[in-house]
C-alpha positions as CSV (number, residue, x, y, z in Angstrom):
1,X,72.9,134.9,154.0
2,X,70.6,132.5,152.3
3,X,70.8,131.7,148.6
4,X,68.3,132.2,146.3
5,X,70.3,131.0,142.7
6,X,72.5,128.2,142.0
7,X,74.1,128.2,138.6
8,X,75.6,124.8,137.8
9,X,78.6,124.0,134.5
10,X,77.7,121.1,132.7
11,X,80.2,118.9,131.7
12,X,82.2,117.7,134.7
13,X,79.6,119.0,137.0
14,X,76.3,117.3,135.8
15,X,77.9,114.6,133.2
16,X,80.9,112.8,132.1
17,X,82.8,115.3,130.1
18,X,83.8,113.9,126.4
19,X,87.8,113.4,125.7
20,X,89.6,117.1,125.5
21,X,89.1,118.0,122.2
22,X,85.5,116.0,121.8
23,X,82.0,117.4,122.7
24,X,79.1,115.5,123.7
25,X,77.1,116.2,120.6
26,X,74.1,113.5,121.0
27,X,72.3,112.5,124.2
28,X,73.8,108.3,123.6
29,X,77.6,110.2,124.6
30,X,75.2,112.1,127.9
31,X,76.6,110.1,131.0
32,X,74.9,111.4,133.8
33,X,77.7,111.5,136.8
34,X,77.1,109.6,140.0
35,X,74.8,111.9,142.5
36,X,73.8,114.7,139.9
37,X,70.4,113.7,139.9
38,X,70.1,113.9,143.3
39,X,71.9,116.7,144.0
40,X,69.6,118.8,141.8
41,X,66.6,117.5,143.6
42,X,68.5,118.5,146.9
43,X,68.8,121.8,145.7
44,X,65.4,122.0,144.0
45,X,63.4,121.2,147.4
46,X,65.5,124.4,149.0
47,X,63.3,126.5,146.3
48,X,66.1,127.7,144.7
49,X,66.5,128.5,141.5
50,X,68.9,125.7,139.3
51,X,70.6,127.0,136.1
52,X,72.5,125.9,133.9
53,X,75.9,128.0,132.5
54,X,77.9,126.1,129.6
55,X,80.5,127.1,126.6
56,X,79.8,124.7,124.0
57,X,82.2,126.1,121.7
58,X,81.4,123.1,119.2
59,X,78.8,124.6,117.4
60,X,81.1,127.6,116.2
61,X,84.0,124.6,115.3
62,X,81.7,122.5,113.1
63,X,81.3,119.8,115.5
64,X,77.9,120.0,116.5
65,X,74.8,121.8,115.4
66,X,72.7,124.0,117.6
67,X,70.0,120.6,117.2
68,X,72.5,118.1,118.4
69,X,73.0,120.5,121.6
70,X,68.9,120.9,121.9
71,X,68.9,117.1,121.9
72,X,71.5,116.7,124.2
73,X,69.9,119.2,127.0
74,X,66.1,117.5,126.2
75,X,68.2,114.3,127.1
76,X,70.1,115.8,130.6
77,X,66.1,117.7,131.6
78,X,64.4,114.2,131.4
79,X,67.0,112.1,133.0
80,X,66.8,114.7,135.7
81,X,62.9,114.3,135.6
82,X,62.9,110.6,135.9
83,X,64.9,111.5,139.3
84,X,62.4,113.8,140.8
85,X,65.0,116.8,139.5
86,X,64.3,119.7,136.8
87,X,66.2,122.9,135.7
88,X,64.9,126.0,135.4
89,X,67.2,127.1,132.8
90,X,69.6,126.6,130.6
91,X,72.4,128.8,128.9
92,X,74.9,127.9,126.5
93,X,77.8,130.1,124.8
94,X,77.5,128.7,120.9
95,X,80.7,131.2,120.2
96,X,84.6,130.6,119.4
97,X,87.0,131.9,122.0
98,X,87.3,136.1,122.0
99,X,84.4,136.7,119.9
100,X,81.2,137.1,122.4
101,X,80.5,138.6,125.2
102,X,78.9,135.6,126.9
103,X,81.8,132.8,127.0
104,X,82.4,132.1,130.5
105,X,84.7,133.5,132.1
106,X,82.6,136.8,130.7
107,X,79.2,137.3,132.3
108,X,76.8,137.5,129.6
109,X,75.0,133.7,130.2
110,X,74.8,135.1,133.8
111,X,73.5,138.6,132.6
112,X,70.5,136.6,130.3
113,X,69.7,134.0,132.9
114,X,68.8,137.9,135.3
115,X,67.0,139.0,132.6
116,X,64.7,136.2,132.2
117,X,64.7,135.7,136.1
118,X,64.6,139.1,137.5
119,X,64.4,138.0,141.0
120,X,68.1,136.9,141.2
121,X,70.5,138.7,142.8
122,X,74.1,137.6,142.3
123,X,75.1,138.8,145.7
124,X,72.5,135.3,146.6
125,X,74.2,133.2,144.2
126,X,76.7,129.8,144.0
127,X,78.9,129.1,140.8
128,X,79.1,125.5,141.0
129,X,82.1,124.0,137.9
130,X,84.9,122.0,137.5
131,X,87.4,124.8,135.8
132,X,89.1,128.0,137.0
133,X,86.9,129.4,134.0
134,X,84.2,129.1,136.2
135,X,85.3,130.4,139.5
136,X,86.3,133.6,137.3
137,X,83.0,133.8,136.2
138,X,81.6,133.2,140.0
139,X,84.4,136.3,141.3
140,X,83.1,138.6,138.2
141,X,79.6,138.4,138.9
142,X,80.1,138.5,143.0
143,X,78.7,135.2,144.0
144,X,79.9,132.2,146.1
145,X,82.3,130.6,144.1
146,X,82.5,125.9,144.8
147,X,85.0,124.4,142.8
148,X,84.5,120.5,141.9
149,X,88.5,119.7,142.2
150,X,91.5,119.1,144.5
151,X,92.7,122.4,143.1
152,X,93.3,124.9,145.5
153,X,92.2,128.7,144.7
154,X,92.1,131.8,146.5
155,X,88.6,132.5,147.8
156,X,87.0,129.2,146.4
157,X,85.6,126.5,147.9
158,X,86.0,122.8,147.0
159,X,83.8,120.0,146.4
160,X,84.5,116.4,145.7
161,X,80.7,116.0,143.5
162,X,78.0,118.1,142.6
163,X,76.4,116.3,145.2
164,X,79.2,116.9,147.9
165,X,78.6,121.0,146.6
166,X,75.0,120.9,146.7
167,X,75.2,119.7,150.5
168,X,77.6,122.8,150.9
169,X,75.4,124.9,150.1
170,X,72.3,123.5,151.6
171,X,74.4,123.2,154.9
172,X,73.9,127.1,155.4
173,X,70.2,127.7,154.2
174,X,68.7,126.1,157.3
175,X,64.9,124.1,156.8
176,X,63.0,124.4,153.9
177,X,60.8,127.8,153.0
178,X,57.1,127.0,153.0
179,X,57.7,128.5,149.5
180,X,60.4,125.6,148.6
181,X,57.5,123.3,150.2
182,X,55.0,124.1,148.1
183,X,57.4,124.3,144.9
184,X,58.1,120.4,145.5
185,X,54.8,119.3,146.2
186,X,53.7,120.9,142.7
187,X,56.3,119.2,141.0
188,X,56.0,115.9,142.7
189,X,59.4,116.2,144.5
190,X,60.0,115.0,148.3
191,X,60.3,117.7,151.3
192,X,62.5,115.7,152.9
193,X,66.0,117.2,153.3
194,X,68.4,114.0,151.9
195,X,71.9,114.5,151.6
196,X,74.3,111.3,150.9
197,X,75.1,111.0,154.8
198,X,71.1,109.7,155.0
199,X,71.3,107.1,152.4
């Protein structure tokens, strides 16, 4: 079945996480991780859609205000850009633990990310993180579930980089739609297919 969605965790997935405890609370601590970029441009010249799903529990601790976050994603969409990448969304959980309904593992990121993209169908969907939390999340909602670790869990896939999961899933979609073709030559990105056993 071919994918239509791909919703990605942040930190671990797209950049360095901060120390346990820490957030990444201005875009000088954003570290892009080696192969983000272009795995989102891999996945972008599929056509699918590329979202974004992150607890950034910060906010509700003090740490951060919801500006430092806003600066941080501006940061993270135009160092995608400069790569040929983009987003089409992102969704962040603001909230302490227990209090919301939209901290992942709950679904309610997912649930606004339908709402204000009606077309996707989690049934057509990857969960692509670094934490059990995530893969929870991906069971919950009903989608194909890529875990960026060593760990092993029932039903999940591993990955050893967002990259290494975006050429998972891209394995199984077959050749670009003339759709996806026409998406990247909008947005200036390449047709080509490049994975990292081409460069």
């Amino acid at each position: 079945m071919r994918l239509t969605t791909v919703f990605l965790d942040r930190d671990g997935v797209l950049n360095r996480p901060a120390p346990e405890g820490d957030y990444i609370k201005s875009p000088d601590e954003l570290e892009m991780l080696d192969g983000a970029v272009e795995a989102v441009r891999l996945l972008n010249e599929q056509g699918l859609l590329v979202l974004v799903v992150t607890n950034q529990r910060g906010i509700a601790l003090g740490r951060m205000r919801p500006t430092d976050l806003e600066r941080v994603h501006a940061a993270l969409r135009s160092r995608l850009a400069a790569g040929g990448a983009r987003l089409d969304g992102i969704y962040h959980c603001p909230h302490e633990k227990d209090s919301c309904e939209c901290r992942k593992p709950l679904t309610g990121l997912f649930a606004r990310a339908q709402r204000d993209h009606p077309e996707i169908a989690f049934a057509r969907s990857a969960v692509i993180g670094d934490s059990a939390t995530d893969m929870q999340a991906a069971e919950r909602i009903g989608a194909r579930s890529i875990l960026i670790s060593s760990e092993v869990l029932e039903g999940v896939e591993n990955a050893a980089s967002l990259l290494d999961a975006a050429n998972l899933v891209v394995g199984g979609q077959g050749p670009p739609t003339a759709r996806a073709r026409a998406s990247a030559r909008s947005s200036g990105v390449p047709t080509s297919i490049t994975g990292s056993g081409s460069r």
